[in-house]
C-alpha positions in Angstrom: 17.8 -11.1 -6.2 20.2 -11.2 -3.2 20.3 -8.0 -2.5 15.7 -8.4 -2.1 16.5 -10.8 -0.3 18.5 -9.0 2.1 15.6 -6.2 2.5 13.4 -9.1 3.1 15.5 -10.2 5.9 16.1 -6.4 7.5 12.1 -6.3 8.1 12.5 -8.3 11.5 14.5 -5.4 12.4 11.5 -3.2 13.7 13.9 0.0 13.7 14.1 -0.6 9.7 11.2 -2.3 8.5 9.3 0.7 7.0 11.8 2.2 4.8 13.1 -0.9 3.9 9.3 -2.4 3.1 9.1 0.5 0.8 12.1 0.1 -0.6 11.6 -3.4 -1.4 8.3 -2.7 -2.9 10.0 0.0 -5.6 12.4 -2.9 -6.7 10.1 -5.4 -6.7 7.1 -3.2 -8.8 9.0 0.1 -9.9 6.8 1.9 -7.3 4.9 2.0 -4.0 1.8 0.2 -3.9 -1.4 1.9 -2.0 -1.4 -1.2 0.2 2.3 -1.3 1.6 1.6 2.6 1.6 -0.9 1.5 4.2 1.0 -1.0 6.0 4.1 1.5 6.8 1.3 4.4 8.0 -0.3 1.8 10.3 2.7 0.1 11.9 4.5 3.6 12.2 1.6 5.5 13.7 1.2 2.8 16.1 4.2 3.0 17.3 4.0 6.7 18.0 0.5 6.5 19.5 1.7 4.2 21.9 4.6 6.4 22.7 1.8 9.2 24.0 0.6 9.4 27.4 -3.3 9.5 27.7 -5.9 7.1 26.5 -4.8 4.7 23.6 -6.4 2.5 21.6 -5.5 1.1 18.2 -7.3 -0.9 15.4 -6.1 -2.7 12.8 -7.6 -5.0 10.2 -6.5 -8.6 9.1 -8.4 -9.8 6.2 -8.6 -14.1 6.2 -7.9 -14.7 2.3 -6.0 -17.9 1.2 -6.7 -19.3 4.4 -4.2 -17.2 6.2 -4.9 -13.7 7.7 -3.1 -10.6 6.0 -2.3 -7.2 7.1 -2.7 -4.4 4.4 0.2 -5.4 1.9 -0.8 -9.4 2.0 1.7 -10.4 4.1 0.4 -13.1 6.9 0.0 -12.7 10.3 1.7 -15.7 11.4 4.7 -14.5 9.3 5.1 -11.0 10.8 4.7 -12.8 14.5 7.5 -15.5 13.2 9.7 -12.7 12.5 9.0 -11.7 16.1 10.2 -14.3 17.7 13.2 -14.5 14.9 14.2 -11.3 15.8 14.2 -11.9 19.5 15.7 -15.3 19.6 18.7 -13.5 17.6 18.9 -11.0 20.1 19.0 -13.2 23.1 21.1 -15.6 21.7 23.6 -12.5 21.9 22.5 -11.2 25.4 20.7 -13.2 27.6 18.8 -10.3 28.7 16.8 -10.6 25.4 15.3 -14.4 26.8 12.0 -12.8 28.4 11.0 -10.7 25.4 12.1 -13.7 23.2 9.4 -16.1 25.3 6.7 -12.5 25.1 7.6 -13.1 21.1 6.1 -16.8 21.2 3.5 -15.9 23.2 2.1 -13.0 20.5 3.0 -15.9 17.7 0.8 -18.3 19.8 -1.7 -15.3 19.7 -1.5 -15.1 15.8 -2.3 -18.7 15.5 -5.6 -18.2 17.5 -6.6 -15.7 15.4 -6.6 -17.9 12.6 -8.6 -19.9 14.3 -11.0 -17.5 15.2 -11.0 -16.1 11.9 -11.9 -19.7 10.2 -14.8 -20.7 12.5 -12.7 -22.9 14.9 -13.4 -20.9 18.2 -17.2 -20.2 19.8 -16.1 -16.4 20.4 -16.6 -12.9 19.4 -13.3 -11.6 21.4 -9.9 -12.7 22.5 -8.1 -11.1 25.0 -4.9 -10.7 26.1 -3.3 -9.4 29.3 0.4 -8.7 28.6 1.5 -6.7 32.0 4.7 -4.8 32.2 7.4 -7.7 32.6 8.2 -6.7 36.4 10.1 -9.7 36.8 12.9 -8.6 34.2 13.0 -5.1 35.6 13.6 -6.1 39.2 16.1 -8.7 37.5 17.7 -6.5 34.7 17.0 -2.7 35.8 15.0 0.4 34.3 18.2 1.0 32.0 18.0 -2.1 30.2 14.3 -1.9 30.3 14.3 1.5 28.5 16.6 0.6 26.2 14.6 -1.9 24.4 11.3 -0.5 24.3 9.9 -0.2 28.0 8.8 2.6 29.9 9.9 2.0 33.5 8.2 5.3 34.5 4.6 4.6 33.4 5.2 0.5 33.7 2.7 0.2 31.3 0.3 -3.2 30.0 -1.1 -3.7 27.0 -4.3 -5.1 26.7 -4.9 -6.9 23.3 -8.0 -8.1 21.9 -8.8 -10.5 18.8 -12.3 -9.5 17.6 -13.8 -11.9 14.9 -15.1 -9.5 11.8 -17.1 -10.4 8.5 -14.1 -10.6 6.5 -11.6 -11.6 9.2 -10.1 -10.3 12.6 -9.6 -6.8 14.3 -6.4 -6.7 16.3 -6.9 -4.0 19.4 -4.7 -2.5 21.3 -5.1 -0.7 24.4 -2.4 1.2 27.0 -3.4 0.7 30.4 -0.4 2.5 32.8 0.7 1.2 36.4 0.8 -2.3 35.7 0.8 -4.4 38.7 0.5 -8.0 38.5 -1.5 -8.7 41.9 -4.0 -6.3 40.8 -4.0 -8.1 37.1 -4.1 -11.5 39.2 -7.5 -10.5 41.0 -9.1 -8.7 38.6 -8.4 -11.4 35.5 -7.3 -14.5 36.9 -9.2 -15.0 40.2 -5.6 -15.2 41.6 -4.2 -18.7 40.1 -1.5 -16.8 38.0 2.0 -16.1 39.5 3.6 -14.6 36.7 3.9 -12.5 33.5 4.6 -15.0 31.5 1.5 -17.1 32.6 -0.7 -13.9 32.1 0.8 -13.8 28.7 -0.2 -17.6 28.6 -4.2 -17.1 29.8 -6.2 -15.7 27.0 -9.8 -14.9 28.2 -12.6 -15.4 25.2 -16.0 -12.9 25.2 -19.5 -13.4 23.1 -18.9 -9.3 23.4 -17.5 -7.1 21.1 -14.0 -5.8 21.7 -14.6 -2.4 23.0 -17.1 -3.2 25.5 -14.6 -5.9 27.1 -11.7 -3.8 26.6 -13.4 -1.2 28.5 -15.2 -3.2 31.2 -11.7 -5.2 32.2 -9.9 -1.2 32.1 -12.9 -0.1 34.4 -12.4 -3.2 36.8 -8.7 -2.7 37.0 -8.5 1.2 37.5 -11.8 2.9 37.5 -12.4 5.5 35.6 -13.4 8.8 37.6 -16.2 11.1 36.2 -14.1 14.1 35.7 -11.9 12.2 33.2 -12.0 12.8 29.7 -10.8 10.2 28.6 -9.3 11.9 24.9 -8.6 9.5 22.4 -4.8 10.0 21.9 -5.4 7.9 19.3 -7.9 10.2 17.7 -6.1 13.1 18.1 -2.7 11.6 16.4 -4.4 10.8 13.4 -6.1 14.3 13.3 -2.7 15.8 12.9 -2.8 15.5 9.2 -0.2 18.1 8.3 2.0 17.1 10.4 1.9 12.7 9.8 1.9 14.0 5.6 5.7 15.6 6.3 6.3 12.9 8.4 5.8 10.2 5.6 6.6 12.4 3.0 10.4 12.2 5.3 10.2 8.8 5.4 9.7 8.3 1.2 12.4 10.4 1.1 14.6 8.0 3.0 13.6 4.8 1.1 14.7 6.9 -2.3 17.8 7.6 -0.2 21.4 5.8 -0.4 21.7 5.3 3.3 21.8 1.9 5.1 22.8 0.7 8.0 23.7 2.5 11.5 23.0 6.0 9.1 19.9 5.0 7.8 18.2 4.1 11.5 19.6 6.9 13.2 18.1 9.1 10.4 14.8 7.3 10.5 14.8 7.4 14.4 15.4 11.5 14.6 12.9 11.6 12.3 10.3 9.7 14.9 11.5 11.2 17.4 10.9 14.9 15.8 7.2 13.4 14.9 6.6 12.0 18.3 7.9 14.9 20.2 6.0 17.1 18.0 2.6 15.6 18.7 3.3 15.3 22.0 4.1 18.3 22.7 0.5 19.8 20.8 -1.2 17.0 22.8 0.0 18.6 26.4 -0.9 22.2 25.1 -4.6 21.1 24.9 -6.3 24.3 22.9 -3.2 26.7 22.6 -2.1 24.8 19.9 2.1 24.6 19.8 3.8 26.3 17.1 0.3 27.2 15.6 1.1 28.1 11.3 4.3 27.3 11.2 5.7 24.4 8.8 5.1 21.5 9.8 9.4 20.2 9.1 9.7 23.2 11.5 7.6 22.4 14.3 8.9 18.6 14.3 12.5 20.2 14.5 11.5 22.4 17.5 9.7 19.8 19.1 12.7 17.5 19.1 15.3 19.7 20.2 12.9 20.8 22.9 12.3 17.0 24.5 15.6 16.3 23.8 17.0 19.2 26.3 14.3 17.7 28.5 15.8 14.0 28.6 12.4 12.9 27.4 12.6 9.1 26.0 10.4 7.9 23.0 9.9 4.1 23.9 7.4 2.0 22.4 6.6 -1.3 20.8 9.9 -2.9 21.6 11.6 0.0 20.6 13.9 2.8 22.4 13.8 5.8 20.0 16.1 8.3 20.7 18.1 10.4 18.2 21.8 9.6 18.4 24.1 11.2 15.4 27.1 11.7 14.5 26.1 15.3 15.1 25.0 15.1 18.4 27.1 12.1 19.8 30.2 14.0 21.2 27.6 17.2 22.5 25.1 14.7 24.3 28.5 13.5 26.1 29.8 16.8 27.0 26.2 18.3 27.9 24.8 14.9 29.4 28.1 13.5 31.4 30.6 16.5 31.1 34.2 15.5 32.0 35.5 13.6 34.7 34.0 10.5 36.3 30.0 9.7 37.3 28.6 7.7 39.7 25.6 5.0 39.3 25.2 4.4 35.4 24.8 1.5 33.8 27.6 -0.6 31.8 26.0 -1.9 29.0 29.0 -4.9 28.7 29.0 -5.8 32.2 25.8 -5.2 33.4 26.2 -3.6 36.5 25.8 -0.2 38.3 29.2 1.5 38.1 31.5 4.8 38.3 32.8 5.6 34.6 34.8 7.9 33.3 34.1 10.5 30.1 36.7 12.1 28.1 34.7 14.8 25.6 38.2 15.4 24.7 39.6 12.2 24.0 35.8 11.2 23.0 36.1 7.8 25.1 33.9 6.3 28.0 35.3 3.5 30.3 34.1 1.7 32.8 35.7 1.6 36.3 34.5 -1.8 37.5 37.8 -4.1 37.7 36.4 -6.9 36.5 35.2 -4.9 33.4 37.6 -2.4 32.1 35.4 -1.9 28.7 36.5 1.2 26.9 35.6 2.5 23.6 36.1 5.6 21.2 34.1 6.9 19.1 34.4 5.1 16.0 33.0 2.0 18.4 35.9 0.2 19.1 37.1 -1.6 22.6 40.1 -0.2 23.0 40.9 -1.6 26.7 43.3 -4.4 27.0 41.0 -7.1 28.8 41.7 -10.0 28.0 38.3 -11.6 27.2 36.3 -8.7 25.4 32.7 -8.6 24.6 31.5 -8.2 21.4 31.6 -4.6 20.5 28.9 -2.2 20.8 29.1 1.4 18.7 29.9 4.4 20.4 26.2 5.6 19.3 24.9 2.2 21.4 27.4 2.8 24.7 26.1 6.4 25.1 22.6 5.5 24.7 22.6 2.9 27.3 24.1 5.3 29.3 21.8 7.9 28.7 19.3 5.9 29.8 19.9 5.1 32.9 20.5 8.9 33.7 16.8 9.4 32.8 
């Protein structure tokens, strides 16, 4: 029972929730039930999709039974948004970076609870919407480093536009990528220009007699017009048409929930493993009809793929998380490739926050800081090993090269 328990818990971490969802479900029932099946495809293929440049749109279904929507497994929606803001509140409780996304948590809990509403007949509408913009208040503040590292794209500063349709046997949650997020244009396109921030975009929901996709594409439309000669590809679509590769990809990740790994080994096996998928549709997405790696195996091409957009520096962030394969494999070569030896300018500390010279030893495997008033060092097994006086709570060695990494992209 404690050790359920404990799985229970680890699904607020979003980096572990499939495997250990899977997991769970084995101890609890001896196998893996068709409907948690379906909950691990949906919430993992969402998060790739909305990794993917192009046009994205996801759907899910909540069904309104015990009078409480439920995703595919049963659990509620007000529960998986709790664990949101849980998750979040932990996080910023350690670094008080975390406090925006913490507040963006309660405002998609808030969003939950409106759903219910709609679902149960309590709201005269056929659509919810949401505006969440790219939080340029914590970039300016926090920089594209930090940003990156928990889930943002600085790069394509992208908003999500979410919708609450009302259905016959509960709600449709949509999701739609809209890039170049700028809140003055948000502010006169959606809120006649009474909103002054984010958060209070986050705060406004709009309601529609409409159905979802005719809202979702008149606001896009109003907010950057869509020319004639764009396709407008459904990269949504054209993930799930990959069906050779997303059957490796899940087949991988049943492997890992049979597998003895927790912990720091399990997420950076699961992340390589996205990252491989991701980089492999990706890349097939880009080459249009000469289809990458056409007949070879489909563990192959996701291999190729990731070693290919790694080489390229090319970041896999999405849904509040920064997916990027760091190993104990590849930890020492991404320092001696990425940094080399010797000291470089402008990266970012992740312990004091600011914009500094540090110096790498590939030898020694070490990175420290240069800013007096920091000092942080660490080796590779992830341990400070500088002689301020008042040290941060550690970070691994895996975590202090990532940061890094990230602001070098």
């Amino acid at each position: 029972m404690e050790r359920t328990m404990e799985r229970m818990q680890t699904f607020a971490d979003p980096a572990l929730a499939s495997v250990e969802r899977l997991r769970h479900d084995i101890e609890k029932n001896g196998s893996i039930s068709a409907e948690v099946w379906q909950r691990v495809i949906d919430e993992e293929m969402s998060l790739v999709a909305e990794g993917l440049r192009g046009n994205v749109t996801t759907s899910f279904d909540f069904i309104y039974s015990g009078n409480s929507l439920r995703a595919a497994d049963g659990e509620s929606f007000t529960d998986i948004a709790q664990k949101g803001v849980d998750y979040f509140y932990n996080k910023s409780q350690q670094d008080e970076r975390y406090e925006f996304a913490y507040k963006r948590a309660c405002h998609e809990q808030a969003e939950a609870v409106l759903a219910q509403r709609l679902a149960n007949g309590e709201i005269n509408a056929q659509t919810i919407i949401t505006i969440s913009p790219y939080p340029e208040e914590a970039a300016q503040k926090y920089g594209d480093a930090f940003m990156q590292s928990i889930g943002y794209h600085p790069k394509r500063s992208a908003a999500l536009l979410r919708a609450i349709e009302k259905t016959d046997n509960g709600i449709r949650m949509h999701s739609r990528v809209i890039e170049n997020s700028d809140l003055r244009r948000w502010n006169d396109t959606c809120f006649e220009g009474n909103i002054k921030s984010t958060d209070e975009a986050l705060a406004r929901q709009l309601y529609y007699a409409e159905p979802a996709h005719i809202v979702l594409d008149k606001i896009e439309n109003q907010y950057a017009p869509i020319k004639d000669t764009d396709p407008r590809e459904n990269v949504w679509n054209f993930l799930k048409n990959q069906k050779e590769l997303s059957q490796h990809y899940f087949s991988e990740i049943e492997k890992l929930s049979n597998s003895s790994l927790e912990g720091t080994e399990l997420k950076e096996a699961l992340n390589t493993l996205r990252y491989n998928f991701w980089s492999a549709i990706r890349l097939r997405n880009d080459a249009g009809k000469q289809r990458y790696l056409e007949g070879t195996a489909p563990g192959v091409v996701m291999e190729q793929a990731g070693k290919e957009m790694l080489s390229r520096r090319e970041v896999f962030v999405s849904c509040g998380m920064n997916v990027v394969p760091v190993n104990r494999m590849n930890q020492a070569q991404m320092q001696q490739e990425l940094f080399g030896q010797g000291i470089r300018s402008c990266v970012s500390c992740p312990f004091c926050k600011k914009t500094v010279s540090a110096r790498f030893s590939a030898a020694q495997k070490t990175i420290e800081c240069l800013n007096k008033k920091c000092g942080a060092k660490v080796n590779s097994s992830g341990k400070r090993i500088d002689q301020a006086k008042d040290k941060k709570k550690n970070k691994s060695f895996a975590d202090f090269v990532l940061e890094i990494f990230m602001s070098l992209s």
